[in-house]
C-alpha positions in Angstrom: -15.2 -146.3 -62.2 -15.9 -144.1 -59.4 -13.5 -141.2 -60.5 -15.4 -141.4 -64.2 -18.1 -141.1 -62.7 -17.1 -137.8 -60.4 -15.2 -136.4 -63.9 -19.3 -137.1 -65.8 -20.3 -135.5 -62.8 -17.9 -132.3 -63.1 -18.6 -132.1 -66.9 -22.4 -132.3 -66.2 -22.4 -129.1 -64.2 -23.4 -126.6 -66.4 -21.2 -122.8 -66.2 -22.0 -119.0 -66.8 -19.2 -118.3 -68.8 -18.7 -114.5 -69.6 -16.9 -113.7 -73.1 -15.1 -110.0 -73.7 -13.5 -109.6 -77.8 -12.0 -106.7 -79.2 -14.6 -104.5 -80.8 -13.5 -106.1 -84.0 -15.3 -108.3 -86.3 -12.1 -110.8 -87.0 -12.2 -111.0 -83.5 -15.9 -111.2 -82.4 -17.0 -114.0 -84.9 -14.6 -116.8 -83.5 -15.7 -115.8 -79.8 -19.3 -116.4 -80.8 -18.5 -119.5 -82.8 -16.9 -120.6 -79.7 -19.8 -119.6 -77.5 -21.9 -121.5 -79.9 -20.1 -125.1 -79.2 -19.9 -123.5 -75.5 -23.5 -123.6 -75.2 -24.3 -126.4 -77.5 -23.0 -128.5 -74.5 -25.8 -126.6 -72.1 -23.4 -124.1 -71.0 -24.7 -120.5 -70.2 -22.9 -117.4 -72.1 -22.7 -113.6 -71.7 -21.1 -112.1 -74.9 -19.9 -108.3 -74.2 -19.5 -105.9 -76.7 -21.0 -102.4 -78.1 -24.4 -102.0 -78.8 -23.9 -101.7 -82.3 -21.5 -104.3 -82.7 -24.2 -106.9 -80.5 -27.0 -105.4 -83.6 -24.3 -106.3 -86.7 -23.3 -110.0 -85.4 -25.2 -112.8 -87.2 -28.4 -114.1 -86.1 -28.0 -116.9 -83.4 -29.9 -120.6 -84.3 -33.0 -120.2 -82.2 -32.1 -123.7 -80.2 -28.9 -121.5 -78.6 -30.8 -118.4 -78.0 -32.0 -119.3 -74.8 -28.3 -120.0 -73.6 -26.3 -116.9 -75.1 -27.0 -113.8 -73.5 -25.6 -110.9 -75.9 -25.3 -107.9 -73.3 -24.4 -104.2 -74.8 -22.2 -102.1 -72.7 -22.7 -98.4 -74.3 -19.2 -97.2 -75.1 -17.9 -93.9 -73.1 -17.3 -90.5 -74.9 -14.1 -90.0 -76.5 -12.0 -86.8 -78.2 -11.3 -87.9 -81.3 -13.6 -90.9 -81.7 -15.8 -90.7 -84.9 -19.3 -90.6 -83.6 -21.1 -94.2 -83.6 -17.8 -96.1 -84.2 -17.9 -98.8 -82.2 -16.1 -101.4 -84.7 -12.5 -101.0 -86.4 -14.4 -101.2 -89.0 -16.0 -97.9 -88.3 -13.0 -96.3 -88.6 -9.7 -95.6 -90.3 -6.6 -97.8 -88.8 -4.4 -94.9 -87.4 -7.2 -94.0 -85.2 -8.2 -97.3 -83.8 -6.0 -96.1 -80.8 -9.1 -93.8 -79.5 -11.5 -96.6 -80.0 -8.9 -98.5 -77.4 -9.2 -95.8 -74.6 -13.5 -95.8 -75.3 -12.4 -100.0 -75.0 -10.8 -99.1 -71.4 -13.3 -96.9 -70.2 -15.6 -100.5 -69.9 -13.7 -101.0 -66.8 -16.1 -100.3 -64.1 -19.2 -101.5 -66.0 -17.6 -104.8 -66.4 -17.0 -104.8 -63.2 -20.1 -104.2 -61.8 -21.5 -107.2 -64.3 -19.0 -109.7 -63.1 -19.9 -108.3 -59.2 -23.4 -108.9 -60.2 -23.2 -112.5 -62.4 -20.7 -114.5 -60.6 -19.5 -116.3 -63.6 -17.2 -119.7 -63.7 -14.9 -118.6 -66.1 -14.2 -115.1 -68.2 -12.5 -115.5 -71.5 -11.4 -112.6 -72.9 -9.1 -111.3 -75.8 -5.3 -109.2 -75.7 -7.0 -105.5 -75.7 -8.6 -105.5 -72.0 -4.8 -106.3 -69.9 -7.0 -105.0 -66.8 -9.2 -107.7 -67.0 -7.5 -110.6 -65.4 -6.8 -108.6 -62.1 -10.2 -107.5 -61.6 -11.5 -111.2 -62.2 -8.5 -112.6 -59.9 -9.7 -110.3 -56.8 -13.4 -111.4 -57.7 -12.4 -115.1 -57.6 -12.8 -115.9 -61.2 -11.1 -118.3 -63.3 -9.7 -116.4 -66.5 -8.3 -117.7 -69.5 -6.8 -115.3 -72.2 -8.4 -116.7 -75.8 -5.9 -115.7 -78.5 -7.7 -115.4 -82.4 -4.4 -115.5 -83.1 -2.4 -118.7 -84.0 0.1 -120.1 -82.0 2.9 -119.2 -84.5 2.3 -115.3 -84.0 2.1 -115.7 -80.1 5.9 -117.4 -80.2 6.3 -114.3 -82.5 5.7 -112.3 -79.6 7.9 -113.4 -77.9 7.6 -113.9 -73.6 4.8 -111.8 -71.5 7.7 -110.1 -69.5 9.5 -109.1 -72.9 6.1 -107.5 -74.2 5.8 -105.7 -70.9 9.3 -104.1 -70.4 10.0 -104.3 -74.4 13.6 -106.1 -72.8 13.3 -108.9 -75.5 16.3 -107.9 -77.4 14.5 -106.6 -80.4 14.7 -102.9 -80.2 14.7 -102.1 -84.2 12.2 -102.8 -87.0 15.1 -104.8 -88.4 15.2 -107.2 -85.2 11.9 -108.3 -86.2 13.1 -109.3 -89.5 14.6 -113.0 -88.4 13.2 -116.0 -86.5 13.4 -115.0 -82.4 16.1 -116.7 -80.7 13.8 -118.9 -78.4 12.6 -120.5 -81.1 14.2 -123.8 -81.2 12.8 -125.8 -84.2 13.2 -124.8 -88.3 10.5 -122.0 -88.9 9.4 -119.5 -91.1 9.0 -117.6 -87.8 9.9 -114.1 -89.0 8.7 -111.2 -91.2 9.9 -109.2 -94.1 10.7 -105.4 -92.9 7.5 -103.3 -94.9 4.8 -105.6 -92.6 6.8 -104.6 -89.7 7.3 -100.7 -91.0 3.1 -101.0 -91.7 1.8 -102.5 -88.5 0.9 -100.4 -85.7 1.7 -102.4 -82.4 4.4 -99.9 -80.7 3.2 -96.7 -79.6 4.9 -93.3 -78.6 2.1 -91.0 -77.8 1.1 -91.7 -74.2 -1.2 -94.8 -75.0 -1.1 -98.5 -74.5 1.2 -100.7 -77.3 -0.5 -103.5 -78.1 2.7 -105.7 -77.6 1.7 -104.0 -74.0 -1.5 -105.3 -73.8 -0.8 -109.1 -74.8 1.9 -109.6 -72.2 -0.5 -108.1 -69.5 -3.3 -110.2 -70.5 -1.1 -113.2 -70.7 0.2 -112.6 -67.4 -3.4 -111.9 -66.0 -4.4 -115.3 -66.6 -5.0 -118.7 -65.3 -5.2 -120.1 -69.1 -4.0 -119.5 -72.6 -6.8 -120.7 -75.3 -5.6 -120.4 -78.9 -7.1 -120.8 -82.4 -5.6 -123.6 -83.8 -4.4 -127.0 -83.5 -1.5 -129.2 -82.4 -2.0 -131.4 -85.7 -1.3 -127.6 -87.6 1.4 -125.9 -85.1 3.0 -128.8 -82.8 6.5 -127.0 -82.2 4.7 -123.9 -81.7 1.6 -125.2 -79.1 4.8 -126.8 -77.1 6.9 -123.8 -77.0 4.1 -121.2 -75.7 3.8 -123.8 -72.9 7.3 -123.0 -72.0 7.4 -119.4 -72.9 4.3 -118.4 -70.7 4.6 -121.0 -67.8 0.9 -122.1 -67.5 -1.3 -124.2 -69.6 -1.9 -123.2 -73.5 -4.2 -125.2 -74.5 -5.7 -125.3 -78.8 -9.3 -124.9 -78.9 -9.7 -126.1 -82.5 -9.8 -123.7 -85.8 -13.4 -123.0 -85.3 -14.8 -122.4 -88.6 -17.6 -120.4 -89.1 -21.1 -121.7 -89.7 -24.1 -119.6 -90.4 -27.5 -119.5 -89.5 -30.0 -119.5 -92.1 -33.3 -118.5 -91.4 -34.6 -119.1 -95.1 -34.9 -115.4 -95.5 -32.5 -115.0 -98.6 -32.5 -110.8 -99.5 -32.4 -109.4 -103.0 -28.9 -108.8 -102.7 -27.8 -112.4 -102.3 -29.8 -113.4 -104.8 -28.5 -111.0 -107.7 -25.3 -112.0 -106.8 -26.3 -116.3 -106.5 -27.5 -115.6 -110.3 -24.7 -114.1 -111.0 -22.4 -117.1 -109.7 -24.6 -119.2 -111.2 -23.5 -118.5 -114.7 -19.8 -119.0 -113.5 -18.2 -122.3 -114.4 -17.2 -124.9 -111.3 -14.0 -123.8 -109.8 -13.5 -120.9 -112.4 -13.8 -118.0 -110.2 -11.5 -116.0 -108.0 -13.0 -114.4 -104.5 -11.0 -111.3 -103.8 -11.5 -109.6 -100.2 -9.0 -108.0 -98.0 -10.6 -107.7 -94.8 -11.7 -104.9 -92.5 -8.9 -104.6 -90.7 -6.4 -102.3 -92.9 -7.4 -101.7 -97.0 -4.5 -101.6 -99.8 -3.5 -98.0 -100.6 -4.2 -96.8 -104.0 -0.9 -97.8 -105.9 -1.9 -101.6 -104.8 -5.7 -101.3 -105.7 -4.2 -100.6 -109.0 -1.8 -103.2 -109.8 -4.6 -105.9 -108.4 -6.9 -104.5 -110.9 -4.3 -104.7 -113.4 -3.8 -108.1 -112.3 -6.9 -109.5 -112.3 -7.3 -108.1 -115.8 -4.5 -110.0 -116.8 -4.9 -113.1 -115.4 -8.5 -113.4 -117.7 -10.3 -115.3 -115.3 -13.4 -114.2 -114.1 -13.6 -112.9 -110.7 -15.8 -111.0 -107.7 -14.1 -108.3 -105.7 -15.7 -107.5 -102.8 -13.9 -103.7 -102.3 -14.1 -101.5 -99.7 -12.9 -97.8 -100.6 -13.0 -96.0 -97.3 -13.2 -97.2 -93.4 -16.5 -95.7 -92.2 -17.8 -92.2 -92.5 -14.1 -90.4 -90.8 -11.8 -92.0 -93.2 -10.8 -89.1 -96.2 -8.3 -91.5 -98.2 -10.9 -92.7 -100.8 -9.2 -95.6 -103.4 -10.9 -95.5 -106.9 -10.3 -98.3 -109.7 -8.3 -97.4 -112.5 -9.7 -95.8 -115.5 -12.0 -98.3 -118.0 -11.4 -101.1 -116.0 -15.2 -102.2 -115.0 -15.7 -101.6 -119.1 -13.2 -103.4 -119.7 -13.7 -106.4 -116.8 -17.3 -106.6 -118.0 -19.4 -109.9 -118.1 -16.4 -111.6 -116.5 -15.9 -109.9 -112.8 -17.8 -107.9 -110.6 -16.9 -105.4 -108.3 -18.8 -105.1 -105.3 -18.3 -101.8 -102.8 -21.1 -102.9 -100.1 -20.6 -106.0 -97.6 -21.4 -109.1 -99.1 -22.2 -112.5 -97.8 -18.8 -114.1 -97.6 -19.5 -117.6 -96.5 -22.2 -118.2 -98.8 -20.1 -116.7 -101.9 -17.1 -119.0 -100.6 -19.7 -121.9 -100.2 -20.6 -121.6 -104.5 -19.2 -124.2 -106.4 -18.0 -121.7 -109.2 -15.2 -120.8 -106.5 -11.8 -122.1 -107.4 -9.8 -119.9 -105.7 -9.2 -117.0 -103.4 -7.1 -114.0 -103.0 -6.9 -112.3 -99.7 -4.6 -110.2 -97.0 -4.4 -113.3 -95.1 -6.5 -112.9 -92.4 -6.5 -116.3 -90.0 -10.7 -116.4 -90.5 -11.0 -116.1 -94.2 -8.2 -118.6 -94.8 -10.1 -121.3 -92.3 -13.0 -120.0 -94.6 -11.4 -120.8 -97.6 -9.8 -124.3 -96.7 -13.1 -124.7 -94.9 -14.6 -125.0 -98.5 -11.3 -126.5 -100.8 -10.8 -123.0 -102.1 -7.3 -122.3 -103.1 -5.8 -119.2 -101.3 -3.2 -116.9 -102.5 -2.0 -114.0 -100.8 -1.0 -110.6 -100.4 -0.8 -110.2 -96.5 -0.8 -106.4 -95.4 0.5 -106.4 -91.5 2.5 -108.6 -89.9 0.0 -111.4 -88.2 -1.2 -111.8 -91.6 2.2 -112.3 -92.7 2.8 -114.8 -90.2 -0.5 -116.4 -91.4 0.9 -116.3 -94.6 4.1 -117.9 -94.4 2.8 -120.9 -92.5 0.2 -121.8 -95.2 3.0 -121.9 -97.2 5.5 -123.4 -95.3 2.4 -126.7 -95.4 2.1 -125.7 -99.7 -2.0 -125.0 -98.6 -1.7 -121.1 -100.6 1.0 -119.2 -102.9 2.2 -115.6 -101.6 2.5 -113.5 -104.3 6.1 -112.8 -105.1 6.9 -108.7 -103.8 10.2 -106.7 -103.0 10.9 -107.1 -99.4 12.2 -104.1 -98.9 9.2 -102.3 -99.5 6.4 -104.4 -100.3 5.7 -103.5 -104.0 5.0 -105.8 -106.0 3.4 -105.7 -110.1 0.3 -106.6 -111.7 2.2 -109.1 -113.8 3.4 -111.2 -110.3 -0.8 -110.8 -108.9 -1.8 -112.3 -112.3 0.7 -114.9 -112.9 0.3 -116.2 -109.4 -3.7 -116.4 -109.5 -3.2 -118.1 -113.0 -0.3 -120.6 -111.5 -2.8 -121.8 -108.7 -6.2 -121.3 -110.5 -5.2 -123.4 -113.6 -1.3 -124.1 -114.4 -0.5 -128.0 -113.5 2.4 -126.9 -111.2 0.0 -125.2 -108.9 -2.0 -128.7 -108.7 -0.3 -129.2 -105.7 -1.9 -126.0 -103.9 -5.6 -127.3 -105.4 -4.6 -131.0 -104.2 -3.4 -129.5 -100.2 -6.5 -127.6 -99.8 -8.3 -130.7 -100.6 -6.9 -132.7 -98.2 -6.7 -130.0 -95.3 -10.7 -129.4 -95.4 -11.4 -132.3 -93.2 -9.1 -130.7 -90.7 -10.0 -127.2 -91.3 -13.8 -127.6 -91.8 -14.8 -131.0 -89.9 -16.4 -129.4 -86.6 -17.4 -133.1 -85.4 -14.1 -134.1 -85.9 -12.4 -131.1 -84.0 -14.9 -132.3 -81.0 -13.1 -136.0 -80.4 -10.9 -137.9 -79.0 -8.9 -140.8 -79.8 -6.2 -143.1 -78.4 -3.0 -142.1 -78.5 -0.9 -144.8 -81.1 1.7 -145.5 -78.3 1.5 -145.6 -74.7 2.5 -142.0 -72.4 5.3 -141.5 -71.5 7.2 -142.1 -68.9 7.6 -139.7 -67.1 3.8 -139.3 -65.6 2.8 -139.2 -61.6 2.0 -142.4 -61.9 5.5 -143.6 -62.1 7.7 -144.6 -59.5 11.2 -142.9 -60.9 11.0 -138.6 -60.8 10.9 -137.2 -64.3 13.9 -136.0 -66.0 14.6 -132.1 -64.4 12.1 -132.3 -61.9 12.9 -131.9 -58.2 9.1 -133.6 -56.8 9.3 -137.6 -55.9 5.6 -138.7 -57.6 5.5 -141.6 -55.3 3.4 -139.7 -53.5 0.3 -137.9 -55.2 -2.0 -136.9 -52.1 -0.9 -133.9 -49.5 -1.9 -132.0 -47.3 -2.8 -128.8 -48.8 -2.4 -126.6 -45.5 1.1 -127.9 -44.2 4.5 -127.6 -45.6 7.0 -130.1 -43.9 10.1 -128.0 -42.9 12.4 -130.8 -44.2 11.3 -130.0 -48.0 13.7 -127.6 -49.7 12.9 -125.0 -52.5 13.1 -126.4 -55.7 16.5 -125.7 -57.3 16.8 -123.9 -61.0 17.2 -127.1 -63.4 20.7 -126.9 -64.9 21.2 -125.4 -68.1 21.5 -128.2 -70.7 22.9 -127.5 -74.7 20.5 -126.7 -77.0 18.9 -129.8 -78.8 20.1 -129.9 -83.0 16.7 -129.3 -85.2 16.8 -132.1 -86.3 16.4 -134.2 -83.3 12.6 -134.7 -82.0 13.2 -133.5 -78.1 10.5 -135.1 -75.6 8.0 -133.4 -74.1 9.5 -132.7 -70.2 7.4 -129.7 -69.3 5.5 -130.6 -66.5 2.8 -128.6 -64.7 2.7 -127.9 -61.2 -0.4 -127.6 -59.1 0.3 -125.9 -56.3 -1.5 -125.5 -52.8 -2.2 -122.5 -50.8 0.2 -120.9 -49.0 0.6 -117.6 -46.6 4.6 -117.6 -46.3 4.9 -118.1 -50.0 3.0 -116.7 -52.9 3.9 -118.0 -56.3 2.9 -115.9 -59.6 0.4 -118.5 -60.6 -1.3 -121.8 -58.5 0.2 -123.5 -62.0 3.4 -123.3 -62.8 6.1 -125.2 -65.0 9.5 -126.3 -64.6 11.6 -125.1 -67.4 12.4 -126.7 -70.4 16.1 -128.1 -71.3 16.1 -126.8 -74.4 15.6 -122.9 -73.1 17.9 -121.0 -71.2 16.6 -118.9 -68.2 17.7 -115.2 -70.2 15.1 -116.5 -73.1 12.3 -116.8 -70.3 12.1 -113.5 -67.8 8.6 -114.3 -67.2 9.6 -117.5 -65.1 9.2 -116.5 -61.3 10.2 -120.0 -59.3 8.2 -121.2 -56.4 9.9 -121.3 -53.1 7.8 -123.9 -51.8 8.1 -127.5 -52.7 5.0 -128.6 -55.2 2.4 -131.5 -53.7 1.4 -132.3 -57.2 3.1 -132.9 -61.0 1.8 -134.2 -63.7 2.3 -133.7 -67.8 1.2 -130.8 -69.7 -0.1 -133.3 -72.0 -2.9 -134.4 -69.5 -3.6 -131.5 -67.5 -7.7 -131.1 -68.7 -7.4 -135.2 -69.4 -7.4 -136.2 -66.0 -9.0 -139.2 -63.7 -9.9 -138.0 -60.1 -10.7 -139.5 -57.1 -13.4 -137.3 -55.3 -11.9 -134.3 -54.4 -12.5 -134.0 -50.6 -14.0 -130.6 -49.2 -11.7 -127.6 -48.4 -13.0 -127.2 -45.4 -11.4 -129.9 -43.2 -7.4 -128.4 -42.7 -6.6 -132.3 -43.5 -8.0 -132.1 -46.8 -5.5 -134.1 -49.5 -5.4 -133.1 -52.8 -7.1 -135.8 -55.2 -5.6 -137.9 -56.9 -4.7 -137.7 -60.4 -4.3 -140.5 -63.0 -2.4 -140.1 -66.6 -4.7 -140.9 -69.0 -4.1 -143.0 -72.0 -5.8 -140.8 -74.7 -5.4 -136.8 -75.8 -8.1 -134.8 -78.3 -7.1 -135.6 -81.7 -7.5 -132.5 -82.9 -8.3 -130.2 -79.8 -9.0 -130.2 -76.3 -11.8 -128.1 -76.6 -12.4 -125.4 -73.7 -15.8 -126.3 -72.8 -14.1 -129.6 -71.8 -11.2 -127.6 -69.9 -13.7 -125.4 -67.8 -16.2 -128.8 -67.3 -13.0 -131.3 -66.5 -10.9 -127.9 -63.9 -14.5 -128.1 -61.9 -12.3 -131.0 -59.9 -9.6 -128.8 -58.9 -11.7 -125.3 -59.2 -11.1 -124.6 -55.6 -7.6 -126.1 -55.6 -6.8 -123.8 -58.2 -8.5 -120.1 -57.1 -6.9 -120.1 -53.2 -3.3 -120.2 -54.5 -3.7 -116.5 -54.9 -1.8 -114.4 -53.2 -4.1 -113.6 -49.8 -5.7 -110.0 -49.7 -6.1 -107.7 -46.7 -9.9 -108.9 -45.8 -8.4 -113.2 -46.5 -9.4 -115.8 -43.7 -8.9 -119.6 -43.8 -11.1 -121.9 -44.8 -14.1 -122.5 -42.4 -16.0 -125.2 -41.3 -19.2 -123.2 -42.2 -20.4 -122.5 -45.4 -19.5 -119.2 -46.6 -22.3 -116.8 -48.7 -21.0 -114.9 -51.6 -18.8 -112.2 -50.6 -20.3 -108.2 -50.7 -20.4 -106.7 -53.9 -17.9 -104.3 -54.2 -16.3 -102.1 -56.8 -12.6 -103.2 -57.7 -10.4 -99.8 -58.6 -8.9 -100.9 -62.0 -5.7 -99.3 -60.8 -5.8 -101.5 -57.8 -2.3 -102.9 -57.3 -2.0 -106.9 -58.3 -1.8 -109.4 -55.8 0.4 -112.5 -57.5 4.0 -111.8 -58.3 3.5 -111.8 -61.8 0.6 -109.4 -61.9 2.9 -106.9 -59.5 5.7 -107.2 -61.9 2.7 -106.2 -64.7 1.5 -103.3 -62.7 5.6 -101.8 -62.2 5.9 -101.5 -66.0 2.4 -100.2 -66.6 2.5 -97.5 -68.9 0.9 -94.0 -68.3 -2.2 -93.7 -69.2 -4.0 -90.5 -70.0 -6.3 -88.9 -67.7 -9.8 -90.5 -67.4 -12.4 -88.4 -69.6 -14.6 -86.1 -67.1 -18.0 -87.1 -68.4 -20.1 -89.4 -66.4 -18.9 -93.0 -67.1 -21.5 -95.3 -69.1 -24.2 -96.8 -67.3 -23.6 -99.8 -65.1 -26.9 -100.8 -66.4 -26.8 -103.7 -68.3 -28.9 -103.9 -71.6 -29.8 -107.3 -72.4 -30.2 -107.3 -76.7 -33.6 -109.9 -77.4 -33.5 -112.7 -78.5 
């Protein structure tokens, strides 16, 4: 009862976590919808961006208002940059690259906020790779949030593979088949013209965003992802393994919206429009912001939805702000000939409340990871036309669960004909053997959509394990006796040995469920030996040390194991101050029970309050470190951290050896350190 009552304690401490997206709206909305059930447990948030990004999000509901603080950091002049893009949706896609070096250029004014705030936590997304360092010589707790789902991250392959590109894939073609760490039967792989399309190498002096995903992987203490282990099991248990420190699914987050009761004309032209519709009759078509189909694709959708005679609204968008000179145009007669039966909208429209219309049957869409929660969200049958390769990814594991159709195209190329666009919306709109696709979405919505549902817990149908601390008998591959679960954080016997490499083991069949032996170490303070992260894992049996170059093994014997499974589902004993040099390490109980859908990460930052001080000294000491005192220690001086500042933990040192060149830094002033604070 008394550690319950310590863990009630921990989760009743309310945090100033600071949130960082990509300037991009598939990427901002699930950071604020996260933020939202952040603060809906009394949390306090800072949400960076742009000044005109923090104008265009939607409006917040007035009871979170007081608790999310939306702060503008005015983005530095860059050659090339349209004027007043601050969004990719500003701009055209081959020049998003300059919008990433204005991204970079936050550096010091983040800094300075962070200095300034003292936040618990900083989440923030693959674009800012300098982040983590800055926040690990500030003393703050990091964790990477990935809007991507699990199954693109195993994709992706190991942080030290995106880093020094030594993954073995050297050649678009390489990209075409499943990666050779993946273990399990997967559609884990992409056709070669989403690979040819998307932009994620570079050759011109700037940062690759495979570049930028390892470093921020590398940078941080945890992995958050958008999705859920009932959705991507294999794939949640493999990043655990492939990045060595806790990944941990946050839930799909589907997106809610605030109405305020002031419906504009728009929305209500377009409402009587709907309104005329029949239930389930109409196809939604929207691509996204991200990239737009070129003009030979524009014209066999049109073409398509012609054929396919059901009625239909198109929400288009012909050019990618004011900078963008490839303008796509309909083909000839075919709003004459669409007439009464679609519409074709070329402004933004109100997606969630077109979605939320019961004359909505179906969808078709590039596949972004957001609309398709939308869709499912709402038991709107998807099919889809992805454009890059996370959308393809996206794409192939709806699927692979029969919850959307891709429509058929030559996988050489990507072409594909108005005939396959219409007989694919017709096959899941209204032929009987695309019931099944109406029937999935069906079920899936209470997964997809059900926020309460996302936000329990329930008891696991059989006992753990095994193989917890609380056993008597070592788990399989791991070198730590758990009879004993306290230590003395500021002694190392001299008897204990360096944990030996486990042996290489065959790899398991497929078709074999493997049990879940990852363990996670948390590991004390230590001045003769610095490991790459105070959490590590022992490795897996079923991969092989050449699959996983990120691995850096601990010299020093861990105090403390227990499952990945439980690591934010832990019972504590008070942990006893760090200031006494006796100080154990608390203890830690398995628990029975695991979220049923997530383990959502206001829980993980509440529940690691515990061990927060356990966890931060395991970095590597710096040139002004001291033990711990007796006395209580004010916050350290503010003072500017040099982004180029050279990485204290092993695996951050490996990161800054392979750091790319980066062009020179612009000569104008940098932006205001300033913060603007956006009312309420």
């Amino acid at each position: 009862m008394e550690s319950m009552a310590t863990l009630s304690a921990a989760e009743d401490r309310k945090l100033h976590i600071v949130m960082f997206p990509w300037l991009a709206f598939g990427h901002m909305i699930p950071y604020l919808e996260l933020a939202k059930l952040i603060a809906h447990r009394g949390h306090k948030i800072s949400f960076l961006s742009s000044p005109a990004n923090i104008d265009r999000l939607p409006k917040l509901p007035p009871n979170l208002t007081p608790l999310i603080n939306l702060v503008k950091l005015p983005l530095p002049h860059i050659d090339n940059l349209p004027e007043n893009a601050e969004a990719t949706i500003d701009l055209p896609y081959k020049t998003v690259k300059y919008l990433k070096l204005a991204y970079d250029g936050l550096q010091q004014p983040i800094t300075h906020f962070l200095q300034a705030s003292r936040p618990d936590w900083v989440l923030f997304d693959f674009a800012p790779y300098w982040l983590g360092p800055i926040a690990a010589e500030l003393k703050i707790s990091t964790s990477f949030f990935s809007i991507f789902i699990a199954t693109v991250l195993v994709y992706a392959g190991p942080p030290a593979g995106m880093i020094d590109g030594q993954d073995g894939r050297s050649k678009p073609e390489d990209f075409t088949v499943t990666p050779n760490w993946v273990r399990f039967n997967s559609t884990v792989a992409c056709p070669l013209y989403e690979i040819l399309r998307t932009d994620f190498t570079v050759d011109d002096g700037h940062v690759s965003d495979l570049y930028r995903f390892g470093a921020s992987i590398e940078g941080c203490d945890v992995v958050a992802v958008r999705t859920c282990s009932e959705l991507e099991p294999e794939c949640l248990q493999l990043l655990t393994e492939l990045y060595r420190k806790p990944v941990i699914p946050v839930g799909l987050l589907p997106s809610t919206a605030y109405d305020a009761g002031d419906e504009d004309n728009d929305w209500r032209q377009i409402k009587e429009w709907l309104d005329k519709q029949a239930k389930g009759s109409l196809v939604y078509v929207a691509f996204g912001s991200e990239v737009k189909p070129n003009q030979t694709e524009i014209t066999e959708i049109a073409h398509g939805l012609e054929q396919s005679e059901l009625p239909f609204f198109w929400v288009l968008r012909k050019r990618r702000g004011l900078a963008d000179t490839e303008l796509i145009e309909l083909p000839e007669g075919f709003e004459e000939r669409t007439k009464g039966r679609g519409v074709v909208c070329t402004s933004w429209a109100p997606q969630l409340k077109i979605l939320s219309h019961e004359s909505v049957g179906g969808l078709l869409t590039h596949s972004g990871w957001s609309t398709a929660v939308e869709a499912i969200q709402f038991e709107r049958a998807l099919v889809l036309l992805p454009l890059l390769m996370d959308q393809g990814l996206h794409a192939r594991l709806l699927e692979e669960k029969k919850l959307a159709y891709l429509i058929p195209r030559n996988e050489r190329d990507g072409s594909f004909t108005r005939d396959s666009v219409a007989n694919s919306l017709r096959l899941v709109m209204v032929a009987e053997e695309g019931k099944i696709y109406r029937d999935k979405v069906k079920e899936m919505r209470g997964l997809f959509g059900d926020r309460d549902r996302q936000d329990r817990v329930k008891p696991l149908q059989q006992k753990a394990p095994a193989n917890s601390i609380t056993t008597s008998t070592p788990p399989p591959h791991s070198r730590t006796s758990t009879k004993t679960t306290t230590a003395d954080p500021h002694h190392h016997p001299p008897s204990d040995p360096p944990p030996s490499p486990p042996a290489p083991n065959p790899l398991p069949q497929p078709t074999e469920p493997q049990p879940n032996r990852s363990i996670i170490r948390l590991q004390p303070a230590s001045h003769d030996s610095i490991t790459s992260k105070s959490i590590s894992t022992v490795a897996h049996p079923s991969i092989t040390t050449a699959d996983l170059k990120s691995v850096t093994t601990a010299p020093v014997a861990p105090r403390l194991s227990l499952p990945v499974i439980s690591l934010f589902h832990l019972q504590s004993d008070p942990p006893a101050p760090l200031s006494s040099p006796s100080s154990p390490l608390p203890t830690f109980h398995r628990r029975t029970t695991t979220s049923h859908t997530t383990c959502r990460l206001y829980s993980i930052i509440s529940v690691s309050i515990i061990f927060h001080h356990h966890l931060r000294p395991s970095r590597a000491p710096t040139a002004d470190h001291h033990p711990p005192s007796t006395e209580p220690q004010p916050h350290p001086p503010s003072r500017s951290v040099p982004p180029s500042a050279s990485l204290t933990t092993t695996a951050n040192q490996r990161l800054h050896n392979h750091r790319p060149s980066l062009p020179s830094p612009p000569t104008h002033p940098s932006p205001p350190s300033t913060i603007i604070t956006a009312p309420n």
